[in-house]
N, C-alpha and C positions, 0 to 999 in steps of 0.2 A: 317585497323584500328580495333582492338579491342573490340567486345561488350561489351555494359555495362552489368554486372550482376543484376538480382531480388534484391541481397544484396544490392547493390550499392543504386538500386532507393526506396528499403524500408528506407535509411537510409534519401534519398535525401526528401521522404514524410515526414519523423521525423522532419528534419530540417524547411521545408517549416510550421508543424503542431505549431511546437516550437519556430517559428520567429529567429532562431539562433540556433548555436552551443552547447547552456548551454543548452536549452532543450532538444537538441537532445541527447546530452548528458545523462539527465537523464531517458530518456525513453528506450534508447540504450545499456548503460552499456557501453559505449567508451568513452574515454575523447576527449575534444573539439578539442585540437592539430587532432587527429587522422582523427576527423568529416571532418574539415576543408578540410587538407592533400585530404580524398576521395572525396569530392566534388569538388575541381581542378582538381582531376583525370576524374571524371564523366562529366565536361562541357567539358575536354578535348576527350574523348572519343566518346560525341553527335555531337560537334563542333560548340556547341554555350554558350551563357553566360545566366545560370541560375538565376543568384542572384546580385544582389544590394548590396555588402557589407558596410555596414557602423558602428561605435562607436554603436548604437542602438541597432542592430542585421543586418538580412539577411531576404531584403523583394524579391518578385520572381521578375525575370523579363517577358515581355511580354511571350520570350518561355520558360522558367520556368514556368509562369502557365502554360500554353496550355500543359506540360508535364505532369504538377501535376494534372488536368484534367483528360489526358490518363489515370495516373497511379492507378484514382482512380478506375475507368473501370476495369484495371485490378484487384484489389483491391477486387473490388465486387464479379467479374468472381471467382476469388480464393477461395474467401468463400461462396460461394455456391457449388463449386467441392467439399471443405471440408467440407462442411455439407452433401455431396451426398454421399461421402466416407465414413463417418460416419455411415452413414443410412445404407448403405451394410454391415457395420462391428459389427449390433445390435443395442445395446443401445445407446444415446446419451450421452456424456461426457460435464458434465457443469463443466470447471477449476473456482475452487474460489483462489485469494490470499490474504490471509489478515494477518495481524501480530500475534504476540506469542498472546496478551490477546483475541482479537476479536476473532482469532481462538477458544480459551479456550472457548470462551460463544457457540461459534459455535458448538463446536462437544459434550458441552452437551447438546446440545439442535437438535441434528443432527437430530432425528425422526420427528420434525417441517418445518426443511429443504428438506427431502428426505426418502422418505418413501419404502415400497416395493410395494406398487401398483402405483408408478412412473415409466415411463418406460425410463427412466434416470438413470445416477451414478454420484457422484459425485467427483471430485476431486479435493481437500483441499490441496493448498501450504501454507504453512506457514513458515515467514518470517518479520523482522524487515526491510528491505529496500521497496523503494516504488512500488509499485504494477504495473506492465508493462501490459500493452495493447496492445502496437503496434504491435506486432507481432505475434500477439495471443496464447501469453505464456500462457494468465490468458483470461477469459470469464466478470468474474466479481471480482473489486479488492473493498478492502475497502481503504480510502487515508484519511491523517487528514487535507487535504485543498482542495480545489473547481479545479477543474482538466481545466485547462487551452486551452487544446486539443482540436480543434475546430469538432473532430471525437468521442469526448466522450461526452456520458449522464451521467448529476449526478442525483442523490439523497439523498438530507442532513438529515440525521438524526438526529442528533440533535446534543450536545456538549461533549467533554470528559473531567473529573477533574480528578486531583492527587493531590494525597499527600502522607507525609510517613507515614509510619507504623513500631509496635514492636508489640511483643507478647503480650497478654492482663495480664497488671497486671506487668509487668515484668519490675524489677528494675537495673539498673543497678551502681555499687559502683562507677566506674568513670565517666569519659566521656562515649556518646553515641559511640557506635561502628555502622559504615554504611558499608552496603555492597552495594557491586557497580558491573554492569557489566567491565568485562575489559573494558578502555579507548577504543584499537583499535577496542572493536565490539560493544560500543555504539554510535550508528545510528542514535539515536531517543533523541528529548529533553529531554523527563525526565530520559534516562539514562547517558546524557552526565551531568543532573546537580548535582550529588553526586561530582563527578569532578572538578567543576567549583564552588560547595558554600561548602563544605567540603572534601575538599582530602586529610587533613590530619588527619582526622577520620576515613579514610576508611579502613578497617583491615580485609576483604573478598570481592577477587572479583570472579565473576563466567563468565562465555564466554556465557550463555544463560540467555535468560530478565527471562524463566518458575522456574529455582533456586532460585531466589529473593526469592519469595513465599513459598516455602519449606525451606529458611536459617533462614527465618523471625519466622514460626513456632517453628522452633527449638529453638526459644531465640539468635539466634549468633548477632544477632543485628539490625538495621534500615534500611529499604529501602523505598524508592518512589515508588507506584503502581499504576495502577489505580483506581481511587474509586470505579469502577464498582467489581474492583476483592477483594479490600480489605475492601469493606464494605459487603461483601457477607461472609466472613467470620467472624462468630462469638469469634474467638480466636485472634481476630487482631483489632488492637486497634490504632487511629490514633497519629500521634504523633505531635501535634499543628493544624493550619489551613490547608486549602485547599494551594496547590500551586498555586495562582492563574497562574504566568507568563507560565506553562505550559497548560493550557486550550485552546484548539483548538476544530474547528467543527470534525464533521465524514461524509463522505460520500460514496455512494454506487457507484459506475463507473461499466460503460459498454460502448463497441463498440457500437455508435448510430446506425450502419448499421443492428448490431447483435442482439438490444434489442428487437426488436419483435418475434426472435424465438421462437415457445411456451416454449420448456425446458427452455431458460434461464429469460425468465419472468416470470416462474411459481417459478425457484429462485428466482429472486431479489421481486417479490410480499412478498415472504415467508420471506427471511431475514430482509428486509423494515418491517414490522411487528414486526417480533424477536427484533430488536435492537432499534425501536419505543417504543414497550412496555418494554424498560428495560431504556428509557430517563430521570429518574428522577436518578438510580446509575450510567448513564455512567453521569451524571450532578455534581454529588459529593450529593444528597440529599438522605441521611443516610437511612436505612429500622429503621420500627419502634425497633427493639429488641435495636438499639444502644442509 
């Protein structure tokens, strides 16, 4: 009979984390067909039945836990060899992933983050899809909802507002022109909603959320942004109220197993502050010059 691979039972711990197929889904980057398909293969390969399927999701069975137990064991074993690997190879590598604008606050503000008398590095993904964990793509992600994972730590920061924006001052002779991400690489609520409340205003799209803000300046026309970015700038100007239906919390995620490492608490201490003290623009509540 065939061993099961590491691949296999990382995915089978996703599912177990994720009560189902949808979540494992998202933490995996495979679709549910796919999930599913390998976990038939994996009870067939142990030769017993892992899971309980039902319309609800996929709860464990008695030797599905007792696996999911083992595998935490090994789970642990694994990151402590990687942390020991590490340690031979110098510095320590804290992976951050967070989206185009959190990043944006991030890396100007990197010397608060990571300094040179740190004896860390850091390394910054950035990206609109949601911030993976499970496989310790990322160390610490940023997510705009309460992370579900019963293997993650949050820390709420506090809330994020949008709204649109145009150049300050700037008029336009006809209708408003919106620029939008492309349809296919809007990910994110406030990019898919240019889309879904005016698409046939839209007259510039760009494939990156970081364009908005540079098309915006130029005068080319309206975009949604976050308040935090578009109230920081003095040349931008909002264009009506807050969107409210796009406000979501923020929060800070980490491996519960990993959060006590010092390098990656001496992170999340530091951005936990950062993006604390900036809780009244990621709120939508204007700086004084506006």
């Amino acid at each position: 009979m065939k061993n099961a691979t590491w691949d296999s039972y990382q995915l089978f711990l996703d599912v177990a984390r994720g009560g189902g197929l949808t979540g494992a889904a998202s933490s995996s980057g495979l679709s549910p067909a796919t999930i599913g398909r390998r976990m038939l293969e994996l009870e067939s390969q142990v030769g017993r039945s892992l899971f309980q399927r039902s319309q609800t999701g996929y709860a464990l069975t008695g030797d599905g836990q007792e696996l999911f137990d083992q595998l935490l064991e090994m789970e642990a074993a694994a990151r402590k060899v990687d942390s020991w690997q590490r340690d031979t190879q110098g510095a320590a590598i804290v992976r951050i992933a967070a989206g185009t604008w959190v990043g944006w606050l991030l890396s100007q503000n990197m010397p608060s983050i990571c300094s040179e008398r740190d004896g860390f590095r850091i390394d910054l993904h950035l990206a609109e899809r949601r911030a993976s964990l499970a496989h310790r793509e990322s160390d610490i992600g940023i997510r705009a909802f309460e992370p579900e994972e019963i293997n993650l730590a949050a820390i709420r920061t506090g809330d994020v507002a949008y709204a649109a924006y145009q150049a300050r001052n700037m008029r336009f002779a006809g209708p408003r022109r919106w620029i939008a991400v492309a349809e296919e690489e809007a990910i994110s609520a406030y990019l898919r909603w240019p889309h879904q409340k005016e698409r046939e205003a839209i007259a510039v799209t760009v494939n990156r959320p970081r364009s908005l803000h540079d098309l915006v300046l130029a005068g080319a026309g309206v975009a949604v942004l976050p308040c935090f970015v578009g109230d920081l700038e003095p040349r931008l100007e909002r264009v009506g109220e807050e969107v409210a239906s796009l406000r979501h919390g923020q929060w800070i995620v980490m491996n519960d197993a990993d959060r006590h490492r010092r390098e990656i608490r001496t992170v999340v201490d530091r951005m936990t502050r950062l993006l604390k003290s900036h809780a009244d623009l990621f709120a939508g509540n204007r700086p004084t010059y506006i």
